[in-house]
C-alpha positions as CSV (number, residue, x, y, z in Angstrom):
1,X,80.2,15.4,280.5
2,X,83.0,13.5,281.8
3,X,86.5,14.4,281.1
4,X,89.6,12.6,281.2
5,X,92.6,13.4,283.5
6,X,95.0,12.6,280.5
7,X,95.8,15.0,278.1
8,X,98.2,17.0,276.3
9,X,98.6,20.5,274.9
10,X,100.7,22.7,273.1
11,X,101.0,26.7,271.7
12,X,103.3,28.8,270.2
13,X,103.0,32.6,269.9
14,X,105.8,34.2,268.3
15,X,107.0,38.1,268.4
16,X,109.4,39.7,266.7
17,X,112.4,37.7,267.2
18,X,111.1,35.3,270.0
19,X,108.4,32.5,269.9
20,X,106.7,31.5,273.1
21,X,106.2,28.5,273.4
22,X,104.7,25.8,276.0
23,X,103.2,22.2,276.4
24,X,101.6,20.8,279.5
25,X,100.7,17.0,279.6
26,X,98.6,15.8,282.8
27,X,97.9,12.1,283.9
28,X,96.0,11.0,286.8
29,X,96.3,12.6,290.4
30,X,93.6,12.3,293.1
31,X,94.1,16.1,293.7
32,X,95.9,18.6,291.5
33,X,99.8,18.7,291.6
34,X,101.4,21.4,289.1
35,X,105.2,21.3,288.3
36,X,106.5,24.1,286.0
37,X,109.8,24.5,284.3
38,X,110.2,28.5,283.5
39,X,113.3,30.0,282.2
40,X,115.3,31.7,284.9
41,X,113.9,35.3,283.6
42,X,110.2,33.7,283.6
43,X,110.5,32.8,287.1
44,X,108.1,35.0,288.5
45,X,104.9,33.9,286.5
46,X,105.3,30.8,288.0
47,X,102.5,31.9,290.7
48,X,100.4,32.7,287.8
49,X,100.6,29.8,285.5
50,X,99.6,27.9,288.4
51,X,96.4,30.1,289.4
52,X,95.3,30.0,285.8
53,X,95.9,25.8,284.9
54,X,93.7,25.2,288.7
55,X,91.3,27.7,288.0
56,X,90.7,25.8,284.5
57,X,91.2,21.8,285.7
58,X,90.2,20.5,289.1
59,X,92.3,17.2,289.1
60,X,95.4,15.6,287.4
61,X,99.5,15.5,287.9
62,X,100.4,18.5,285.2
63,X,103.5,19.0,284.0
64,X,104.4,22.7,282.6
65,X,107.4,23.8,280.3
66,X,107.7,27.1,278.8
67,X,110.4,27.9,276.6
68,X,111.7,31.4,274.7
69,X,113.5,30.6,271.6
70,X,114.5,32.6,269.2
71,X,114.1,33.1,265.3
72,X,117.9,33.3,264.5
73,X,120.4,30.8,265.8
74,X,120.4,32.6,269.8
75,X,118.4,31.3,272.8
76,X,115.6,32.8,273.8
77,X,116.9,32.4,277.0
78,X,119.8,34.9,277.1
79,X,121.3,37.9,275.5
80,X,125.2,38.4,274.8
81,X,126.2,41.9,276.1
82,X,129.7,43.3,275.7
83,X,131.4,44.5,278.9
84,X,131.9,48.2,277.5
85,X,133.2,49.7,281.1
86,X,135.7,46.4,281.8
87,X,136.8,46.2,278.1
88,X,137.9,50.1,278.1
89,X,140.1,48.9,281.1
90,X,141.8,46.2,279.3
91,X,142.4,48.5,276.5
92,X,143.9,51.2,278.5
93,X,146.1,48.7,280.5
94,X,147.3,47.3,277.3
95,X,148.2,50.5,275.6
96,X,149.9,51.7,279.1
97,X,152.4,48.7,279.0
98,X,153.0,48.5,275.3
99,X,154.0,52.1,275.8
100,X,156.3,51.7,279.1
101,X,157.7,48.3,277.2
102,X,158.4,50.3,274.2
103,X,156.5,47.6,271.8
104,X,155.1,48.0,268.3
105,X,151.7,46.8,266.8
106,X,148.8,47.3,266.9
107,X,145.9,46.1,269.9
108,X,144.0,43.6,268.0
109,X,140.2,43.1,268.6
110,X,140.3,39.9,268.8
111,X,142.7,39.7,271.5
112,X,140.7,41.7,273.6
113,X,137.3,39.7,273.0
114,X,139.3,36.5,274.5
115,X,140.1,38.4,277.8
116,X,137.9,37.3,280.9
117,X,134.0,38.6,281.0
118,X,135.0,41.3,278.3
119,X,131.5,39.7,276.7
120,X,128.7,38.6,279.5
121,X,125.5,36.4,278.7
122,X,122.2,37.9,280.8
123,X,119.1,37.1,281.1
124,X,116.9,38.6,278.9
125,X,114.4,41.2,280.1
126,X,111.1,40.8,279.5
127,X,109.0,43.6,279.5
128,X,105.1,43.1,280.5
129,X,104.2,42.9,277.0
130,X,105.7,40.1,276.2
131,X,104.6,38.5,279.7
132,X,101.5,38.9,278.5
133,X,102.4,36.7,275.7
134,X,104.1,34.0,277.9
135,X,100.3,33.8,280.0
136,X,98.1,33.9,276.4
137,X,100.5,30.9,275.3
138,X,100.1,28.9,278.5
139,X,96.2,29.4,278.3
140,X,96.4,28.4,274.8
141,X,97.8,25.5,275.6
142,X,95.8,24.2,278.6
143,X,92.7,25.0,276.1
144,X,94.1,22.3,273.7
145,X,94.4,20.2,276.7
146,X,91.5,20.4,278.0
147,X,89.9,19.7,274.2
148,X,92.0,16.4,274.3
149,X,91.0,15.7,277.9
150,X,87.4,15.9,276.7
151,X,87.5,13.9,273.6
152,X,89.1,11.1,276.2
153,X,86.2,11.9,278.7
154,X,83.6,11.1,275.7
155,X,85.5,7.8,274.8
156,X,85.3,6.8,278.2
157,X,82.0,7.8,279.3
158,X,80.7,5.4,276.2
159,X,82.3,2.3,278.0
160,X,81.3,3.1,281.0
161,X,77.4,3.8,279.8
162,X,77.7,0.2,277.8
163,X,78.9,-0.8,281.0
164,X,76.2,0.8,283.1
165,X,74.0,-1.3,280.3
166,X,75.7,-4.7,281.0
167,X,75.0,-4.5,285.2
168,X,71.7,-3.8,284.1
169,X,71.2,-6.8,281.8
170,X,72.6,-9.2,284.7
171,X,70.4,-7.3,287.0
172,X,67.0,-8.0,284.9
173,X,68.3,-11.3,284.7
174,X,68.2,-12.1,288.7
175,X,64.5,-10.8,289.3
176,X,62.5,-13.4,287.6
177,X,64.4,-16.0,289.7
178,X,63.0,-14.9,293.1
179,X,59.9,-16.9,293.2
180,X,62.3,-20.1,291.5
181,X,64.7,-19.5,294.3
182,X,62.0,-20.1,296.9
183,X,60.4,-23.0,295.1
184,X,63.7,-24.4,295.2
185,X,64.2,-23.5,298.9
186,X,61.0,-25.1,299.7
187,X,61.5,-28.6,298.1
188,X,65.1,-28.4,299.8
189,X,63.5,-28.0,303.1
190,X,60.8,-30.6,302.4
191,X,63.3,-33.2,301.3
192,X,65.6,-32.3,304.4
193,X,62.6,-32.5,306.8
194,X,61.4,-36.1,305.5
195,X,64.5,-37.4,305.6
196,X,65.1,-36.3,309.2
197,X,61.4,-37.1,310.4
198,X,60.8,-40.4,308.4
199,X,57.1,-41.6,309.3
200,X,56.1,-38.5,311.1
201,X,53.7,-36.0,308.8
202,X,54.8,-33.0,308.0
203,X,53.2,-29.6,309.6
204,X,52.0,-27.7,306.4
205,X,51.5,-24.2,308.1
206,X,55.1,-25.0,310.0
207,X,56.6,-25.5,306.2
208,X,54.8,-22.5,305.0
209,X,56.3,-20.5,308.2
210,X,59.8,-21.7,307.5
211,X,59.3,-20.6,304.0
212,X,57.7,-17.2,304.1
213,X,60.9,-16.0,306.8
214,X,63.5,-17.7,304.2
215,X,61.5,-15.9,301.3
216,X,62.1,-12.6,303.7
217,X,65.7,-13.2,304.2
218,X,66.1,-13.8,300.6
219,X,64.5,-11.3,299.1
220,X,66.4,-9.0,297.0
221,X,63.9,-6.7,295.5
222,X,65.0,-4.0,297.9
223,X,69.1,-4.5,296.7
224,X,67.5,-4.5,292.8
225,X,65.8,-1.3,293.2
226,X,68.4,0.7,294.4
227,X,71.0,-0.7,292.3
228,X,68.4,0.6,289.7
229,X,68.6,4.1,291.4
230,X,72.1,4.0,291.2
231,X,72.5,3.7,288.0
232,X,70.3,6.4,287.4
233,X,72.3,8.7,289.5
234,X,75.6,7.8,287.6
235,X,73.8,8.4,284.4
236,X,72.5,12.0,286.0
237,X,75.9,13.0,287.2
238,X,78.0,11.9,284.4
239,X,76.0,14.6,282.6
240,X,76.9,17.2,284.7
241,X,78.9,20.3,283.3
242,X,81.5,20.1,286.6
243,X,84.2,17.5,287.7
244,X,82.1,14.3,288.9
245,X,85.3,11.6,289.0
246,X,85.0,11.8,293.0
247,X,81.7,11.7,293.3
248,X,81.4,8.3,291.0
249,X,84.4,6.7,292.5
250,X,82.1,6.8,296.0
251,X,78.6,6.2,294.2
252,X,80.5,2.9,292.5
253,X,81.2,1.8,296.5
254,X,77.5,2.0,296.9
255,X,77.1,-0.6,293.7
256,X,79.3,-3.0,294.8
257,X,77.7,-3.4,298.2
258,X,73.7,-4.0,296.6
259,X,76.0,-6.6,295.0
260,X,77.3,-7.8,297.7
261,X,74.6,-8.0,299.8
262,X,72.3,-9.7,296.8
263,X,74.8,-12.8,296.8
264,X,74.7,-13.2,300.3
265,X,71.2,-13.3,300.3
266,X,71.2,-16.3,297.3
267,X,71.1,-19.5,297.4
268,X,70.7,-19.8,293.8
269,X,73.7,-21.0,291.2
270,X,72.9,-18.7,288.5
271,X,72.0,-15.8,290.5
272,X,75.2,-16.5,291.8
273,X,76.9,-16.1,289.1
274,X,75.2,-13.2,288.0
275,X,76.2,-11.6,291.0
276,X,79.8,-12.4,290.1
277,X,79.8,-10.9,286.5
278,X,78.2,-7.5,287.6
279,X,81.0,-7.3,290.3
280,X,83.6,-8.2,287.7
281,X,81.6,-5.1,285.4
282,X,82.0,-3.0,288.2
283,X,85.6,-3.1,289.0
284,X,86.3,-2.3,285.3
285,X,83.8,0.5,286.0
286,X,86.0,1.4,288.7
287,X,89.6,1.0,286.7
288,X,88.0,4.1,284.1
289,X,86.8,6.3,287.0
290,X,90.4,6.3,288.0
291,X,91.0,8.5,285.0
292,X,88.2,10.6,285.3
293,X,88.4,14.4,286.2
């Protein structure tokens, strides 16, 4: 079953005051490249999230974000602390000179939450609980993505099977002109042979001879049969529960060189251009495999 390299997914778990959240989108990618963007005090699942997207996807360019927000109007990112140790400080320094100034009033609050770092913003601490959460969300989310990447797979697998279909059609098309392309090569040769050797008689077994190698040379029955086989394969492969994108990107090298090698081998117009249109299938063929996983 193939499966496209495109995709998109998305999960939110939410806990207490915090929802987890994370999307990953993938496009194509020979190989597998992951990029993550993790909140500062996430940073060290990074190594994780990575093991568990390649154990689960062999190819694509993924792109991870994970986000802590909050259910109130914080960030999930960061908690606001107060400074207890340096805001006792303040307060004692203040009382100390209002008393050796001799001054009156009273130390407001608010003055005190304007001095420097008197209120700090930390990271907030996670404990492995709520890791926990942070890896069931991200394989949440590559399960939606691979679900999309599969309903992708199946739309393209369809093309590619009608396709497959169409290089088969041109295919049973160029058979039943062998024996027409040698009749045609014959009465060629004839002609030519006449016209260079007017008033001498023509060797029948000499014509035959000439004949039987250019019916050798131009045979294609071999090329036909194993662009048969080929197809076959594809067919096999594509229903194959793994990652078969490489291994049809090289099988669809091995198409286009029966193809080649059965136009160099005619000397016939429509075969010709039947060569043409299953080359022209193929490279389509090709363009979809680029997005195959």
């Amino acid at each position: 079953m193939f499966k496209s390299m495109t995709g998109f997914g998305r999960a939110e778990i939410p806990n207490g005051n915090h929802i987890f959240k994370t999307e990953i989108r993938s496009v194509n990618n020979r190989f597998i490249e992951v990029k993550i963007r993790l909140p500062k005090n996430l940073a060290e699942l990074e190594f994780v999230i990575k093991k568990q997207l390649r154990a689960r996807c062999a190819r694509g360019s993924f792109e991870v974000s994970v986000t802590l927000d909050r259910n109130d109007e914080g960030t999930g990112e960061l908690e606001i602390r107060p400074n207890l140790p340096l805001a006792s400080q303040y307060v004692s320094a203040m009382t100390e000179i209002k008393n050796f100034l001799g001054l009156k009033g009273e130390i407001d609050v608010n003055s005190i939450l304007q001095l420097r770092d008197v209120m700090k913003a930390e990271p907030l601490s996670l404990d492995p609980a709520r890791e926990d959460l942070v890896i069931q969300s991200v394989n949440q989310a590559i399960t939606e993505l691979i679900k999309m990447r599969e309903e992708e797979g199946n739309h393209l697998q369809a093309d590619i099977f009608q396709r497959l279909d169409e290089v088969e059609q041109q295919a049973a098309l160029i058979k039943p002109r062998q024996p027409l392309m040698l009749r045609q090569y014959q009465e060629k040769l004839k002609e030519r042979v006449q016209l260079l050797a007017e008033g001498v008689d023509l060797d029948p077994a000499r014509l035959a001879q000439e004949t039987a190698i250019m019916a050798d040379r131009c045979d294609v029955t071999e090329e036909l049969t194993r662009l048969a086989s080929h197809i076959k394969q594809f067919r096999q492969l594509a229903e194959a529960d793994e990652p078969v994108g490489r291994k049809l990107e090289f099988l669809i090298q091995e198409f286009n060189r029966e193809a080649n090698t059965i136009g160099s081998k005619t000397l016939d117009g429509e075969t010709s251009r039947c060569v043409i249109e299953i080359k022209s299938i193929l490279e389509k063929i090709r363009e979809q495999l680029a997005n195959i996983e």
